[in-house]
TORKE-680562 format. One record per atom (N, C-alpha, C, CB): atom name; residue in three letters; x, y, z; chain; residue number from 1. Coordinates in steps of 0.001 Angstrom, whole numbers, plus 524288, in hexadecimal, padded with zeros to 5 digits. Glycine has a CB too. Layout:
residues N
<rec "CA","ALA",<X,Y,Z>,"A",NUM>
...
This chain:
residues 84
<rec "N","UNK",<7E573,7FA52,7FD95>,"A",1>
<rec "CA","UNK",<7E7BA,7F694,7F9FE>,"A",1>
<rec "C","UNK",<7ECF6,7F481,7FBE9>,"A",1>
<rec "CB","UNK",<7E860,7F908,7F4B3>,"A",1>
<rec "N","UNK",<7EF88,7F76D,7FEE9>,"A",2>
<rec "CA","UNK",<7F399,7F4E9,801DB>,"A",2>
<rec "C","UNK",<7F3C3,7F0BC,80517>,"A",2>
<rec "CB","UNK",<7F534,7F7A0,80441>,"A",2>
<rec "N","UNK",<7F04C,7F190,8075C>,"A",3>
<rec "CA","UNK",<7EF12,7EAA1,80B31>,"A",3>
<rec "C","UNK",<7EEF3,7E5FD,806B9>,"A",3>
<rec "CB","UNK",<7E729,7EA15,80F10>,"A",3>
<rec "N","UNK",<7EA79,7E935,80369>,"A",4>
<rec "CA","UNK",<7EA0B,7E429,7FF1A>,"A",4>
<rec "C","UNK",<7EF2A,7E08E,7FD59>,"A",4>
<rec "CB","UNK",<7E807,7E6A5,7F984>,"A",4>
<rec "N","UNK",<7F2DC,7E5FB,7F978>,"A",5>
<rec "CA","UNK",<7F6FD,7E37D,7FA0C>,"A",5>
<rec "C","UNK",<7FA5F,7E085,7FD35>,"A",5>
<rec "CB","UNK",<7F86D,7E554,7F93C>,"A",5>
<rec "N","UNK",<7FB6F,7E222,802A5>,"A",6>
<rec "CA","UNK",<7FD4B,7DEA0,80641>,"A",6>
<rec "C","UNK",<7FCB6,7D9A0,80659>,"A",6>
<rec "CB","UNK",<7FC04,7DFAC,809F2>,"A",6>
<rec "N","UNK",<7F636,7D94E,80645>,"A",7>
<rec "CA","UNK",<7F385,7D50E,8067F>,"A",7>
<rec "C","UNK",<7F6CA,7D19F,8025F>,"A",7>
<rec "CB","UNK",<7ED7E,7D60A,80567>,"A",7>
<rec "N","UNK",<7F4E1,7D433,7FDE7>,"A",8>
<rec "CA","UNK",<7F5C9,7D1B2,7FADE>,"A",8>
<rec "C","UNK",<7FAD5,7CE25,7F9D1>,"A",8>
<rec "CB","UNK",<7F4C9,7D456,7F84E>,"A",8>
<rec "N","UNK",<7FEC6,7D0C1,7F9F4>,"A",9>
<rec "CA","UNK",<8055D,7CEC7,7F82E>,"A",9>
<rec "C","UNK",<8087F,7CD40,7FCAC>,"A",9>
<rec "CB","UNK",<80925,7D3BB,7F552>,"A",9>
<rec "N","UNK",<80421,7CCF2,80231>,"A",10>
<rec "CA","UNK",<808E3,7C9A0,804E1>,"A",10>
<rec "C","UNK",<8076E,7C3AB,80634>,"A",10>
<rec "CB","UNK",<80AA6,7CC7B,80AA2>,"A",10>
<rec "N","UNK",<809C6,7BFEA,808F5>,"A",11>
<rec "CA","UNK",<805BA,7BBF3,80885>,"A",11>
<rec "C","UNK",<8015F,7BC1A,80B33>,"A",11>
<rec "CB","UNK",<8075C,7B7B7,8097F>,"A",11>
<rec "N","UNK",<7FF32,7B78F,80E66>,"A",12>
<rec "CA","UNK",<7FA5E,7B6A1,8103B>,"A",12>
<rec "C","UNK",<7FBC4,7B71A,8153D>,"A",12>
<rec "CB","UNK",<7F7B0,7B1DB,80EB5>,"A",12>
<rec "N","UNK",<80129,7B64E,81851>,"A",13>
<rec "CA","UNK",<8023C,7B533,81CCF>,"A",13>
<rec "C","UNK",<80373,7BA81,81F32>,"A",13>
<rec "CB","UNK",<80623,7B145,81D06>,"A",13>
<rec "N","UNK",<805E4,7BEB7,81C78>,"A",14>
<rec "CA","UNK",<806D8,7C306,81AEF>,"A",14>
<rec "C","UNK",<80384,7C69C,81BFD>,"A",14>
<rec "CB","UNK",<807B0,7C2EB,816D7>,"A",14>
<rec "N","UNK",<7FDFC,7C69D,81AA1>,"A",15>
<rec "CA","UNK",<7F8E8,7C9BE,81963>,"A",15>
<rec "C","UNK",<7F995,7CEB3,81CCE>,"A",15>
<rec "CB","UNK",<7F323,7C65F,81AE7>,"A",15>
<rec "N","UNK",<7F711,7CCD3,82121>,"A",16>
<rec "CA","UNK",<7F66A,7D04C,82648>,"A",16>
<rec "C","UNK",<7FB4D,7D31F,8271E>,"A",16>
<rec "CB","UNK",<7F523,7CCE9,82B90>,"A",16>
<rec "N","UNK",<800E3,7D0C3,82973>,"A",17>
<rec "CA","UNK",<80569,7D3BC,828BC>,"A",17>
<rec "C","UNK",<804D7,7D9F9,825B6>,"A",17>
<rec "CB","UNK",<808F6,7CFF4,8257E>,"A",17>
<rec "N","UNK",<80420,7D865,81F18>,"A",18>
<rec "CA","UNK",<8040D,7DBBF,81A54>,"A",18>
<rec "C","UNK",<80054,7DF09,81DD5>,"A",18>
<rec "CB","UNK",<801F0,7D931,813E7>,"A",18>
<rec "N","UNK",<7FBCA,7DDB8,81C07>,"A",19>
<rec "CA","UNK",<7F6EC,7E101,81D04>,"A",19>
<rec "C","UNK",<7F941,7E4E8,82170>,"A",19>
<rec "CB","UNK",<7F14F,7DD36,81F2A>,"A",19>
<rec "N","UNK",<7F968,7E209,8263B>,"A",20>
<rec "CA","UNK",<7FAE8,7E33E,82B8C>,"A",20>
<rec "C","UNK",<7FFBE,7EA1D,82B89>,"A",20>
<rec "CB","UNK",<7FE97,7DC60,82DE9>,"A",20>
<rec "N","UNK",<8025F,7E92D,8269D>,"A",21>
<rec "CA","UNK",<80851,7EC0F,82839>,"A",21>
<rec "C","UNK",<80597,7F126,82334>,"A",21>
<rec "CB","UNK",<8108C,7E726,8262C>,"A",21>
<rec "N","UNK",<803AD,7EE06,81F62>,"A",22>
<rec "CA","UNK",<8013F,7F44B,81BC3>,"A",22>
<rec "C","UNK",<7FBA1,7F687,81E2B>,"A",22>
<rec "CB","UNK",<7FF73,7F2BD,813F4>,"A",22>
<rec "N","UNK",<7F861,7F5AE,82162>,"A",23>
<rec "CA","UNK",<7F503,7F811,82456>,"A",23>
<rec "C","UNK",<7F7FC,7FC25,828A6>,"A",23>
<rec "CB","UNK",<7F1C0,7F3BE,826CA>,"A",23>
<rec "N","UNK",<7FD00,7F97E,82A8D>,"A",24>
<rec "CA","UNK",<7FE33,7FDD1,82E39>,"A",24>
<rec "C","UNK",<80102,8024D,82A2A>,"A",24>
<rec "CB","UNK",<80270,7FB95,83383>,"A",24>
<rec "N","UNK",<802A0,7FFEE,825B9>,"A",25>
<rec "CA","UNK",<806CA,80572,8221D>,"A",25>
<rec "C","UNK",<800C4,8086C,820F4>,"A",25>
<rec "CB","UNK",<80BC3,80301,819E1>,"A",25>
<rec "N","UNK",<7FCB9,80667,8205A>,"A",26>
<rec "CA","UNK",<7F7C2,80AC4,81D66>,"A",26>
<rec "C","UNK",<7F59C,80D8C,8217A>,"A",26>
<rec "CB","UNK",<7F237,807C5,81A2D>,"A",26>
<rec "N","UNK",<7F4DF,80C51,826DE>,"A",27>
<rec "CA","UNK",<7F227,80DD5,82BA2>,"A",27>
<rec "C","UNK",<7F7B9,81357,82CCB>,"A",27>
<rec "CB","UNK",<7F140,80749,83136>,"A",27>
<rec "N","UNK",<7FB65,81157,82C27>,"A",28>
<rec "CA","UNK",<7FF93,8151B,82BC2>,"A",28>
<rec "C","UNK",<7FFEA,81AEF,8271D>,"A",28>
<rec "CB","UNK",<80409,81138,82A9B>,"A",28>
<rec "N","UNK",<7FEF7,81A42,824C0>,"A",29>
<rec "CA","UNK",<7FF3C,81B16,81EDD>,"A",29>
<rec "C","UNK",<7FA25,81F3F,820AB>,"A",29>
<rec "CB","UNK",<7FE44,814E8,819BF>,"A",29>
<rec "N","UNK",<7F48B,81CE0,82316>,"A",30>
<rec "CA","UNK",<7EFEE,81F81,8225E>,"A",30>
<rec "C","UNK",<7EF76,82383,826CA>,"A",30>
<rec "CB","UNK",<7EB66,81BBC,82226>,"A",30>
<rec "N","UNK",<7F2DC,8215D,82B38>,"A",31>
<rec "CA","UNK",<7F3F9,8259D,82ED0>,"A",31>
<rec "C","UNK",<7F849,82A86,82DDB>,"A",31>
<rec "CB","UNK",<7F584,822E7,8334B>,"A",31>
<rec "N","UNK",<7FAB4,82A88,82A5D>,"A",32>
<rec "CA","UNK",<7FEA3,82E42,82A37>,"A",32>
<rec "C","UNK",<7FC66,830CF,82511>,"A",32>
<rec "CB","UNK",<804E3,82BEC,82A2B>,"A",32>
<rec "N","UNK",<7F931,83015,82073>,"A",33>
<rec "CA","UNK",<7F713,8323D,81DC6>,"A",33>
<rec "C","UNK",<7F450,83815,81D5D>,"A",33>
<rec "CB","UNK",<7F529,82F55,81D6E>,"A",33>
<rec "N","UNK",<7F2AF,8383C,8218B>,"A",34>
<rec "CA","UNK",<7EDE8,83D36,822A0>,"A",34>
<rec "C","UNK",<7F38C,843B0,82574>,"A",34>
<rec "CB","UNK",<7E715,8399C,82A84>,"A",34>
<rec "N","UNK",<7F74D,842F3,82826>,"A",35>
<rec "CA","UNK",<7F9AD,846C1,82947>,"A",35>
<rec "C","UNK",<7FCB8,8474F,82282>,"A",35>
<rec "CB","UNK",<7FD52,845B5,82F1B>,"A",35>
<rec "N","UNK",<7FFDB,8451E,820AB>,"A",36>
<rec "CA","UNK",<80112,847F2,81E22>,"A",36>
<rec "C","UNK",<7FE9C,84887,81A27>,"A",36>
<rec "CB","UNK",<8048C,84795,81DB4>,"A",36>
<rec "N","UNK",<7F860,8470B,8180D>,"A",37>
<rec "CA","UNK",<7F6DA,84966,81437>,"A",37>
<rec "C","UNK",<7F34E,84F80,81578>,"A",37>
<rec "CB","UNK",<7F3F9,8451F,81180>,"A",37>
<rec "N","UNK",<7F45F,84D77,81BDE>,"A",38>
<rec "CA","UNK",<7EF75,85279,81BE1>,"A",38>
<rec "C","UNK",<7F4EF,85881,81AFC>,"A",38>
<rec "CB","UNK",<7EA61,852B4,824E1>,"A",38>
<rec "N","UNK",<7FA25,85734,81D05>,"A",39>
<rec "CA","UNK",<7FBE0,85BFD,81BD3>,"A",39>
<rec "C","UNK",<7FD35,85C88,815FE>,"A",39>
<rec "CB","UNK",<80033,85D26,81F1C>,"A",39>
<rec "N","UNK",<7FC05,859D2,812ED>,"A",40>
<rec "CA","UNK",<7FDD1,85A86,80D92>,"A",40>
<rec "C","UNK",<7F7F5,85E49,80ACB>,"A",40>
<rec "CB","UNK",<7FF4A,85377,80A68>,"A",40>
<rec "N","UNK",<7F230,85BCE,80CCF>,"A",41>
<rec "CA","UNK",<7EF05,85E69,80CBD>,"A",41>
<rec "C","UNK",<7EF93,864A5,80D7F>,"A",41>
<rec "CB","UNK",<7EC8E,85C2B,80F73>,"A",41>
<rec "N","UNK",<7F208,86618,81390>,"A",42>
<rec "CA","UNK",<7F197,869A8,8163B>,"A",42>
<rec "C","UNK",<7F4A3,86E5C,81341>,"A",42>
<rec "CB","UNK",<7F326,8681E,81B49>,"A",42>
<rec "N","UNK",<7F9F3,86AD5,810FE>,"A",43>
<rec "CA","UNK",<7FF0C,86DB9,810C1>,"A",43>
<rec "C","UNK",<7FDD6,86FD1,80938>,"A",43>
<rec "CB","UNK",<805C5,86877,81294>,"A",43>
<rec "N","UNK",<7FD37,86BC4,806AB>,"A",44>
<rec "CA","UNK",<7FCF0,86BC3,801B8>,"A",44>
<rec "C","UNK",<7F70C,86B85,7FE37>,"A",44>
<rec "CB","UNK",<80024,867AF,800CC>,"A",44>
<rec "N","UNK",<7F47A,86B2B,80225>,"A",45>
<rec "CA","UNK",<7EF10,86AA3,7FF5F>,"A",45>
<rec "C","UNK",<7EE69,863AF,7FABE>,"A",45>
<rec "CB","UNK",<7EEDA,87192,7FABC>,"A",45>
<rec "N","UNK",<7E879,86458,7FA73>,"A",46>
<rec "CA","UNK",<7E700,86149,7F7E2>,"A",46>
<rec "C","UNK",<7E7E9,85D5E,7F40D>,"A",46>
<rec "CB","UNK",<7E56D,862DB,7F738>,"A",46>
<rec "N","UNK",<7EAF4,860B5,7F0D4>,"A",47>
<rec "CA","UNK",<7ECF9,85EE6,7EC1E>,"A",47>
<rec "C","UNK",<7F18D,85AD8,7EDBF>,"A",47>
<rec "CB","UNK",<7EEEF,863C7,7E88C>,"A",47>
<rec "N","UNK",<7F484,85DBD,7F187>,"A",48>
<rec "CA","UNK",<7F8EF,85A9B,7F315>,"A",48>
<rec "C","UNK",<7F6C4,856A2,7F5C9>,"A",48>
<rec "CB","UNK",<7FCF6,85D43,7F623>,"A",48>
<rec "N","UNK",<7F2E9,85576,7F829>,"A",49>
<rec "CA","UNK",<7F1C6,8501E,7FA8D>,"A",49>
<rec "C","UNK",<7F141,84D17,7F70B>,"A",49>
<rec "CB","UNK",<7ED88,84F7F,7FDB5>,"A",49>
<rec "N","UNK",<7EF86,84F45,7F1EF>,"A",50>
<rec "CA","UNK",<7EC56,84982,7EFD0>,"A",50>
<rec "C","UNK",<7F0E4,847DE,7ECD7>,"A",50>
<rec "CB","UNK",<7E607,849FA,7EB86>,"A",50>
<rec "N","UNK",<7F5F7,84C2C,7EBC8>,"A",51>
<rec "CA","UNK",<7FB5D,84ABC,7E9F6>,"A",51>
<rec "C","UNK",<7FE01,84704,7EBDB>,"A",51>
<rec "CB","UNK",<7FE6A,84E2B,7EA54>,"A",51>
<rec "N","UNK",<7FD3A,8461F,7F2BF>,"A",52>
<rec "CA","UNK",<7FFE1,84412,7F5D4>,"A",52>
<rec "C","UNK",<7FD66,83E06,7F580>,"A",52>
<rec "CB","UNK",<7FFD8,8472E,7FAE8>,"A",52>
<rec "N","UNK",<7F7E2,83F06,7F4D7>,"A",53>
<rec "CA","UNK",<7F5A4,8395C,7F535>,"A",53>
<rec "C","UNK",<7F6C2,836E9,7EF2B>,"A",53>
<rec "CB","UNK",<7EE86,8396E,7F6EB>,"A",53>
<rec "N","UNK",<7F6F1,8393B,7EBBA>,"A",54>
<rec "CA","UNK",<7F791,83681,7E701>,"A",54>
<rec "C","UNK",<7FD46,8350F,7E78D>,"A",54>
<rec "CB","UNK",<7F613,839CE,7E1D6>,"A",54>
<rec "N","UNK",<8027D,83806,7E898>,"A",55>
<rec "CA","UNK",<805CB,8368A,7E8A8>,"A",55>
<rec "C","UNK",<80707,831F9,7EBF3>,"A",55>
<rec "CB","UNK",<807B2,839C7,7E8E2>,"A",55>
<rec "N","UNK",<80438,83187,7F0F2>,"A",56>
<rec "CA","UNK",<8056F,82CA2,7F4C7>,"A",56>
<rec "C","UNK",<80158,82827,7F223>,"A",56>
<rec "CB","UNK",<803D9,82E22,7FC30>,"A",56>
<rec "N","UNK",<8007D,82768,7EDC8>,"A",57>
<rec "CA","UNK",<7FE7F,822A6,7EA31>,"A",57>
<rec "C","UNK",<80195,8228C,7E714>,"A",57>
<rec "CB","UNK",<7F989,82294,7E79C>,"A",57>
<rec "N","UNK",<80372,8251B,7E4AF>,"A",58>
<rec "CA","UNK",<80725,82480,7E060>,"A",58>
<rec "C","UNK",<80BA5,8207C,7E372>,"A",58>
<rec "CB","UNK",<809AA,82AEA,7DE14>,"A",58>
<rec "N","UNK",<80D6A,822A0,7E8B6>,"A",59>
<rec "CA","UNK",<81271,82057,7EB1C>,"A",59>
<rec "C","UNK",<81001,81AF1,7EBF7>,"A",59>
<rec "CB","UNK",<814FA,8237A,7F0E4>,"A",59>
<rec "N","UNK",<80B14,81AC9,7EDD9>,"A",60>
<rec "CA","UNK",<80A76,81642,7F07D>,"A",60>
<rec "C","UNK",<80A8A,8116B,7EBDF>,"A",60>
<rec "CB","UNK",<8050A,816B3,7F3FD>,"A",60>
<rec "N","UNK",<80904,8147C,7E724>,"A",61>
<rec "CA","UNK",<80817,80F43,7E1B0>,"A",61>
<rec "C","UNK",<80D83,80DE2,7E0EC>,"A",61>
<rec "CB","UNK",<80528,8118F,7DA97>,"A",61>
<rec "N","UNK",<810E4,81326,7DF9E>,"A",62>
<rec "CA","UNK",<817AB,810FF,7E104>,"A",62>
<rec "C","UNK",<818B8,80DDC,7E452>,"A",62>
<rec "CB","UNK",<81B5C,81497,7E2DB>,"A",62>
<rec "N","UNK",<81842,80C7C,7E8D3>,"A",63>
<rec "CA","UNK",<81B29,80A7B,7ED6C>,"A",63>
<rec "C","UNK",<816F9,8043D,7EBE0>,"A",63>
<rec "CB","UNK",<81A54,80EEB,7F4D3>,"A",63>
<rec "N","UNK",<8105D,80563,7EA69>,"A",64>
<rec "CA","UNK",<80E50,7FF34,7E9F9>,"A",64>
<rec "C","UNK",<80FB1,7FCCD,7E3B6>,"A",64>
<rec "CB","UNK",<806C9,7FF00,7EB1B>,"A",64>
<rec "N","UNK",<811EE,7FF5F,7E12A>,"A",65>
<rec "CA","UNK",<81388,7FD13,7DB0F>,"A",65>
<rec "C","UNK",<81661,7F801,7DAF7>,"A",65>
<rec "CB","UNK",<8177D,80115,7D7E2>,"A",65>
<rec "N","UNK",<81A4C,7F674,7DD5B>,"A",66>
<rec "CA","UNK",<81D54,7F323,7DDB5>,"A",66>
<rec "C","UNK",<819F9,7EE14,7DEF4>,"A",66>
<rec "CB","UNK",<82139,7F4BB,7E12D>,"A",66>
<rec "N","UNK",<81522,7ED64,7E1F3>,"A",67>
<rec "CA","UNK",<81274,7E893,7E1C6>,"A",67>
<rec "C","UNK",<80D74,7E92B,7DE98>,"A",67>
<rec "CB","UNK",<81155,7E6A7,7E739>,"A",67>
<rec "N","UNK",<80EC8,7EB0F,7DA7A>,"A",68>
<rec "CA","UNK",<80AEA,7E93A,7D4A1>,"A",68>
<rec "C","UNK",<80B75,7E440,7D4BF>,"A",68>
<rec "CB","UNK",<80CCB,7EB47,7CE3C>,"A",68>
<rec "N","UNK",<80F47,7E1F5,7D3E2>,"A",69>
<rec "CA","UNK",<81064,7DBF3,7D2A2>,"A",69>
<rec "C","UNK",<811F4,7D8B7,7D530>,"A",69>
<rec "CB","UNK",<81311,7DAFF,7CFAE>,"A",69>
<rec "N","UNK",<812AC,7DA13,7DAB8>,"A",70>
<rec "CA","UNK",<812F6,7D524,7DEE1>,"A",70>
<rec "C","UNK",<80D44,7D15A,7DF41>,"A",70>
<rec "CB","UNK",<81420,7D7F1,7E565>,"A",70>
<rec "N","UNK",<80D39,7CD2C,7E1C1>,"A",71>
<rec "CA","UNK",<8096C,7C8C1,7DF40>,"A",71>
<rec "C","UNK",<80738,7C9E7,7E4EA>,"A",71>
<rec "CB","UNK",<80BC2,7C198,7DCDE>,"A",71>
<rec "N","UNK",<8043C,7C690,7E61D>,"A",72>
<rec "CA","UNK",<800C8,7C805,7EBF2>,"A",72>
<rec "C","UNK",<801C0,7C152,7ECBF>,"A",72>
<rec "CB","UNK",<7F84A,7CB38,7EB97>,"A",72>
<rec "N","UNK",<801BA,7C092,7F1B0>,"A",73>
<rec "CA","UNK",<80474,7BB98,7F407>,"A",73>
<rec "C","UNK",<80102,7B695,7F2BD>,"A",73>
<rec "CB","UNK",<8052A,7BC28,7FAA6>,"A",73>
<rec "N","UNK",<7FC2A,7B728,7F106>,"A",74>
<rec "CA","UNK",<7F892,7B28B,7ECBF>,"A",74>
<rec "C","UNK",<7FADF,7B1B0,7E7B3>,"A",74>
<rec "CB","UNK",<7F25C,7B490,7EB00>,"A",74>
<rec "N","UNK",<7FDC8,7B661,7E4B3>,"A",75>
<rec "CA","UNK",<800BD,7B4FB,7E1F5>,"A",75>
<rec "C","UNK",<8044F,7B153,7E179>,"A",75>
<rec "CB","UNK",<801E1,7B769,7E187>,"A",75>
<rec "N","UNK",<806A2,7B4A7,7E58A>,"A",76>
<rec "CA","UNK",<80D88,7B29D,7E563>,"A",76>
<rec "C","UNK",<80D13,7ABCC,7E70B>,"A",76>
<rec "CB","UNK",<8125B,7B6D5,7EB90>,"A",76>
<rec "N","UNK",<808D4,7AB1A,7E9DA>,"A",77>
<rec "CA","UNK",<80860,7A5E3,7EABB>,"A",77>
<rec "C","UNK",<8076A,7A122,7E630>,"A",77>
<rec "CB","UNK",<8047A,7A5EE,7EE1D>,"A",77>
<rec "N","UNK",<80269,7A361,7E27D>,"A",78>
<rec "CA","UNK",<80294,7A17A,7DE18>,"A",78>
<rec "C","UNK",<806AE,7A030,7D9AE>,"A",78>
<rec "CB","UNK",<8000C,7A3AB,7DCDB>,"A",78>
<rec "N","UNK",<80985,7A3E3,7D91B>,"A",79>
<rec "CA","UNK",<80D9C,7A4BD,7D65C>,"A",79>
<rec "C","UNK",<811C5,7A00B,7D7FA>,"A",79>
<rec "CB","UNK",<80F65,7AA74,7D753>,"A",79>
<rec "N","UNK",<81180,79F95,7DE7F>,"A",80>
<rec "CA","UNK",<815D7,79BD0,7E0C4>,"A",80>
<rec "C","UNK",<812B6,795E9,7DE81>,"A",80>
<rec "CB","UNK",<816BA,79C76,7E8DB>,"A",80>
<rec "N","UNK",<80DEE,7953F,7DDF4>,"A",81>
<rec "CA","UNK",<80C0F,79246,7DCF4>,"A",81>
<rec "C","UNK",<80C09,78E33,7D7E0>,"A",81>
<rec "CB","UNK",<8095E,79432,7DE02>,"A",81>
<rec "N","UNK",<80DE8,791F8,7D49A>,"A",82>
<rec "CA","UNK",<80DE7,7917C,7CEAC>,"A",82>
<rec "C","UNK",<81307,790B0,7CE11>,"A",82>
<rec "CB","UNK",<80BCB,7962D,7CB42>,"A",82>
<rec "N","UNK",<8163A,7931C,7D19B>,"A",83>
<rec "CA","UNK",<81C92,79010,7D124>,"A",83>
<rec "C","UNK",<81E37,78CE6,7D1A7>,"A",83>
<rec "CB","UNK",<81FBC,790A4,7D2D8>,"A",83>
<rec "N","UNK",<81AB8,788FA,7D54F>,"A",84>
<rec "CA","UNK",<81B47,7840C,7D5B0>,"A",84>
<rec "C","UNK",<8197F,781C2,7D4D3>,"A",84>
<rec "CB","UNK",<81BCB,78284,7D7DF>,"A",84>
């Protein structure tokens, strides 16, 4: 859903750039994933993984909250449209 967004709220000229720069943060993100959950597995057991994964959603809805209400760039165009 992150690309989506990208997609979505930057302009048209923009696209690829967006796309381009949050594919490398997730390819990043998906490679560094597996060491430290496996020692949280190892170290703390089960329970604590699924602690760790629920908690790294909780952060992530924090950190994506702030664009509830930004417009996506078909918007913002319309909107310019109606102003004049």
């Amino acid at each position: 859903l992150i690309g989506l967004c990208g997609a979505e709220l930057v302009g048209p000229k923009s696209v690829g750039a967006s796309e381009g720069f949050l594919g490398w943060i997730a390819y990043l993100g998906a490679a560094n994933a597996g060491i430290p959950l496996s020692i949280i597995v190892k170290n703390y057991g089960w329970s604590a993984y699924f602690t760790t994964l629920l908690a790294a959603c909780g952060i992530a809805l924090l950190l994506l909250s702030p664009m509830v209400n930004l417009k996506s760039a078909v918007q913002r165009e319309q909107a310019k449209l109606k102003a004049t």
